[in-house]
Structure formats: C-alpha cells, structure tokens
C-alpha positions as protocol buffer text, in pm:
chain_id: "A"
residue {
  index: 1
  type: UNK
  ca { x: -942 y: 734 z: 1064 }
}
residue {
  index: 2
  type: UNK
  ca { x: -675 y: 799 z: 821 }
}
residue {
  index: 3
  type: UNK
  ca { x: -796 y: 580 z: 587 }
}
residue {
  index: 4
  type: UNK
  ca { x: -997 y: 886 z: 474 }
}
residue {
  index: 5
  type: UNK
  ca { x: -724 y: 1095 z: 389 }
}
residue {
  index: 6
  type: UNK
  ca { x: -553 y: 807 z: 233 }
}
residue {
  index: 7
  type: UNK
  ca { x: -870 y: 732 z: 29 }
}
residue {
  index: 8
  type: UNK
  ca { x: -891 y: 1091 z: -87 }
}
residue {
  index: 9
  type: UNK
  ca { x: -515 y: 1107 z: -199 }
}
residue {
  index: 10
  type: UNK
  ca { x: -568 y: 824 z: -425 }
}
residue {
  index: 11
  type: UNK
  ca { x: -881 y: 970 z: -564 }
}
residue {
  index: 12
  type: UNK
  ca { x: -654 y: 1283 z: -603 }
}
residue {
  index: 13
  type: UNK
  ca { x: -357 y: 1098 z: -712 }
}
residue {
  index: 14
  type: UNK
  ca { x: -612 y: 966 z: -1057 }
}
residue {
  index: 15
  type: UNK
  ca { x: -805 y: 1274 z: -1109 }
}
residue {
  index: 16
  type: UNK
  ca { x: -377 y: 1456 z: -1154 }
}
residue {
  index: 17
  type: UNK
  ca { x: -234 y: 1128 z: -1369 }
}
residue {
  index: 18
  type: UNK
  ca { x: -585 y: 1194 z: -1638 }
}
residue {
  index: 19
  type: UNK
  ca { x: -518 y: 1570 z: -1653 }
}
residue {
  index: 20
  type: UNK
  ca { x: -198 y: 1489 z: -1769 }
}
residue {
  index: 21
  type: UNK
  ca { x: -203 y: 1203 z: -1931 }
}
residue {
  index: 22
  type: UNK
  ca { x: -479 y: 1282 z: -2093 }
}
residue {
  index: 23
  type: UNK
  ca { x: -732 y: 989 z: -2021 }
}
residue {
  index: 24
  type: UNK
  ca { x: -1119 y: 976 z: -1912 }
}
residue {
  index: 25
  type: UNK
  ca { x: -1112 y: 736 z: -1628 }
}
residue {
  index: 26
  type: UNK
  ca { x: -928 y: 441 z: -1430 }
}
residue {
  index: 27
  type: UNK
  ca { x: -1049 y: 83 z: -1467 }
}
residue {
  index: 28
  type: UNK
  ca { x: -808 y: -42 z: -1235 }
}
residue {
  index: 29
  type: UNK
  ca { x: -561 y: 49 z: -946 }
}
residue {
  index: 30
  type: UNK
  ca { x: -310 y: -170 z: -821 }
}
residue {
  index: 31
  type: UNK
  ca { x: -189 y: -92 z: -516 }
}
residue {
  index: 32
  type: UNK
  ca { x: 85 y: -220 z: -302 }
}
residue {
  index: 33
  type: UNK
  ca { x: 76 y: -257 z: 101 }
}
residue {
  index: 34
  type: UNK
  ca { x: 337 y: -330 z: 330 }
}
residue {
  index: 35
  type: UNK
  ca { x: 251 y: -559 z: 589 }
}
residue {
  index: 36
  type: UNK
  ca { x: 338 y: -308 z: 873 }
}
residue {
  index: 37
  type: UNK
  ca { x: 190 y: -3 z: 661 }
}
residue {
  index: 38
  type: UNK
  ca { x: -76 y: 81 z: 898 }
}
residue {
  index: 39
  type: UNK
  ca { x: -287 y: 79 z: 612 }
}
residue {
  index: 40
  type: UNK
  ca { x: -623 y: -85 z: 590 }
}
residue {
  index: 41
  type: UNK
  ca { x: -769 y: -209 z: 281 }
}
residue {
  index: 42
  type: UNK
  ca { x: -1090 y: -292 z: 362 }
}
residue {
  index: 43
  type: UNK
  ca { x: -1192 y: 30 z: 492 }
}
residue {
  index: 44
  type: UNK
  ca { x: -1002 y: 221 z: 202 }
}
residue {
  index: 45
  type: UNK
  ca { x: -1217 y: -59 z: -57 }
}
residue {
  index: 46
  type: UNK
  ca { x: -1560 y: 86 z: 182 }
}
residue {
  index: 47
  type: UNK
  ca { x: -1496 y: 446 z: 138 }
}
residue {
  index: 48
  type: UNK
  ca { x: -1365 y: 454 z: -211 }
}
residue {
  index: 49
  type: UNK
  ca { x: -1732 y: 428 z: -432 }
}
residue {
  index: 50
  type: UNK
  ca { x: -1860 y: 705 z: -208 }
}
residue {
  index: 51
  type: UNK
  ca { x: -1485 y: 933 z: -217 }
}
residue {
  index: 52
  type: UNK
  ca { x: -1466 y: 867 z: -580 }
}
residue {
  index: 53
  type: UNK
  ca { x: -1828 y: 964 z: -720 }
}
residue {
  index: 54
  type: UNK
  ca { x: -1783 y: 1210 z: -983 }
}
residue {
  index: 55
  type: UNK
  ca { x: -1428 y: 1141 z: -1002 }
}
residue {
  index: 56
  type: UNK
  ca { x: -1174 y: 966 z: -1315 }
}
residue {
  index: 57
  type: UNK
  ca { x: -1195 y: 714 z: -1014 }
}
residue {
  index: 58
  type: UNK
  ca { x: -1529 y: 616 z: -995 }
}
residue {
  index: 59
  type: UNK
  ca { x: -1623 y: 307 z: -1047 }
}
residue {
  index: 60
  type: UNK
  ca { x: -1218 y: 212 z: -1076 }
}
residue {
  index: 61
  type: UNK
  ca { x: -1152 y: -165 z: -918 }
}
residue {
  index: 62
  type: UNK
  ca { x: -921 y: -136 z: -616 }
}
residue {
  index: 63
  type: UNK
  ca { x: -690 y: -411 z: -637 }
}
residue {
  index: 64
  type: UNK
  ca { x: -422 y: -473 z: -334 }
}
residue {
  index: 65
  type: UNK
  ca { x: -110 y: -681 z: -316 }
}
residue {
  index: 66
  type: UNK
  ca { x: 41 y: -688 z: 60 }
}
residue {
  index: 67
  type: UNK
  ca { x: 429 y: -658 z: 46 }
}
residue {
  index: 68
  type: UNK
  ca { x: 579 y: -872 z: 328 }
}
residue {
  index: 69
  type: UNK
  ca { x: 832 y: -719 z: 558 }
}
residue {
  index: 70
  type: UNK
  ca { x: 1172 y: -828 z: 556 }
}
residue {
  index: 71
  type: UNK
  ca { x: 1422 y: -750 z: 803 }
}
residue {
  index: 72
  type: UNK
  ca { x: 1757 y: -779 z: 852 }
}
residue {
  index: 73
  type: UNK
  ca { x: 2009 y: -843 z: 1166 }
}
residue {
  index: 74
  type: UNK
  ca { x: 2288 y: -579 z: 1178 }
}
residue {
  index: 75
  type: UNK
  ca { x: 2490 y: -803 z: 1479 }
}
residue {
  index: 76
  type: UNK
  ca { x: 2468 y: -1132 z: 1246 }
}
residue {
  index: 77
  type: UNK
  ca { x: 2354 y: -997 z: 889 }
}
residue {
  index: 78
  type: UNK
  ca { x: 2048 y: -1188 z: 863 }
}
residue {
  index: 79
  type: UNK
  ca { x: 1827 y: -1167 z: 666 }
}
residue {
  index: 80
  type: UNK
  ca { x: 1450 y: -1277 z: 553 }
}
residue {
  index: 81
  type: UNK
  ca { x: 1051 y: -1271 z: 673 }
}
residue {
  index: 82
  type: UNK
  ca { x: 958 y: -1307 z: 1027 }
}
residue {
  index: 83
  type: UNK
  ca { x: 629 y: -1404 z: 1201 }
}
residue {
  index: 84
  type: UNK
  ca { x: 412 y: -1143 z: 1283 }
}
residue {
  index: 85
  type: UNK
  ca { x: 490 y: -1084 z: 1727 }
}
residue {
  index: 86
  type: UNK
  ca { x: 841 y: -1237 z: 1675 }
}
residue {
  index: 87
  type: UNK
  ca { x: 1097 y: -952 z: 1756 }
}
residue {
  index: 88
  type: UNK
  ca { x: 1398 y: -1150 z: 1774 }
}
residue {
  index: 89
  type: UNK
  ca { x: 1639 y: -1251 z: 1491 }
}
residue {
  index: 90
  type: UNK
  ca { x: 1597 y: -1607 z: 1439 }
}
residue {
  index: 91
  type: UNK
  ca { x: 1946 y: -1693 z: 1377 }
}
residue {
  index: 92
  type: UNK
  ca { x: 2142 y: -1487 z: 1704 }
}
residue {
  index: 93
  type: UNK
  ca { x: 1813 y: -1372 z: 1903 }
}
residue {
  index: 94
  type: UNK
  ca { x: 1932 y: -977 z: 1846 }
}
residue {
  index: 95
  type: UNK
  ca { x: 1674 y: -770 z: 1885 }
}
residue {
  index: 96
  type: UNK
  ca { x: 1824 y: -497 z: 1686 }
}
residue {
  index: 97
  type: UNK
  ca { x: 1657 y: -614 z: 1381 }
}
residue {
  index: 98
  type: UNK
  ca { x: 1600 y: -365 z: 1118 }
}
residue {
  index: 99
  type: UNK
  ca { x: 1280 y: -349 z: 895 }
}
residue {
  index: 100
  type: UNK
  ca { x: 1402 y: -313 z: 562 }
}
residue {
  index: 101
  type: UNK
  ca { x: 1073 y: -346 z: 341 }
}
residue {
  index: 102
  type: UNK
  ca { x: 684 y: -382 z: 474 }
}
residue {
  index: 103
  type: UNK
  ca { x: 593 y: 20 z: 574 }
}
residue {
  index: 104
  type: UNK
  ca { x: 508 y: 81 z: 189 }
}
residue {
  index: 105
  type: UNK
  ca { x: 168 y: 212 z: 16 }
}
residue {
  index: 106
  type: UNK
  ca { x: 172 y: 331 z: -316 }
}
residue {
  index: 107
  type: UNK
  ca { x: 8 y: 284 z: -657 }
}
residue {
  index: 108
  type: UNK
  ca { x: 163 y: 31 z: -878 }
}
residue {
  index: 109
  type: UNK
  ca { x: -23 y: 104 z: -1180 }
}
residue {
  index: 110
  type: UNK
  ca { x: -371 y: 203 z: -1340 }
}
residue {
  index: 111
  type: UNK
  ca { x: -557 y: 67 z: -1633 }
}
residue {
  index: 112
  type: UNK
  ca { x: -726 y: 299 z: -1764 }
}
residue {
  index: 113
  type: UNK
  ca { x: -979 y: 412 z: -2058 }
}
C-alpha cells in the first residue's frame, strides 16, 4: 500500500514548509491528482487523521482536484482527453499515443494558521 508512504510524505512535506515558513499548522491542503497517478484519495483521506496526529498536519482538510490526462498523437498531432480503456487516437486510430499530462500528485497549496 503506497498510499502510506505517500500519506507520510505529505505529513512530512507540512511539518518542513512550517519550520521554514514559520507557521503553527495547515488548515488546508490542496492537492492535485492525475487521473492515471496511481494515487488513491480515499485511502490517503483514511490514513491521514491517524499519520498526522501530533503533526502541523493534524486536523488539516485534505482537499483533491483530479487532473485529466491528455494525450497527444505523434503520427497525426492530435491532441485532447480520451475515455478511460480507449488506447487508440480518435482521429487516425495510432496507437502510439503519448500521455502528456494525468501521472501528477503534488501539493497545490496550504492554508495555513
């Protein structure tokens, strides 16, 4: 379970940013999540009260925004959003499409106190 080791990252990730920046805790923590990220935020939103006790991220609201994927066709230059199982590129039928955004994870930003 990876999620774990994600969760614990982000936890660290918080507990760096108010050393340095200087604040007590995070309110909030937008987070972004490609659609082909592997990532899964309901098991990051389970283990986060128990990763984050005693933490500048306890009690900090998770708050995730999936990033679509987008790909593009090299043999036509397509490009756009495809459905989920499709693995051809709608306008030629290549299948030498090229993920160009959807494998992200990161933090967007943190309100904070």
């Amino acid at each position: 379970m990876h999620e774990l080791a994600v969760t614990r990252s982000l936890i660290d990730l918080v507990d760096r940013e108010a050393k340095k920046q200087g604040f007590q805790r995070a309110l909030e923590i937008r987070l972004k999540v490609g659609a082909y990220s592997g990532i899964v935020p309901a098991c990051i939103l389970d283990l986060f009260p128990y990763a984050a006790k005693d933490t500048a991220a306890e009690g900090a609201e998770l708050i995730f925004e999936t990033v679509p994927a987008r790909f593009t066709c090299p043999d036509c230059g397509w490009e756009g959003e495809i459905e989920r199982g499709q693995d051809a590129c709608p306008r030629c039928q290549s299948t030498a499409l090229k993920m160009t955004r959807g494998r992200e994870f990161y933090v967007d930003s943190l309100k904070v106190e």
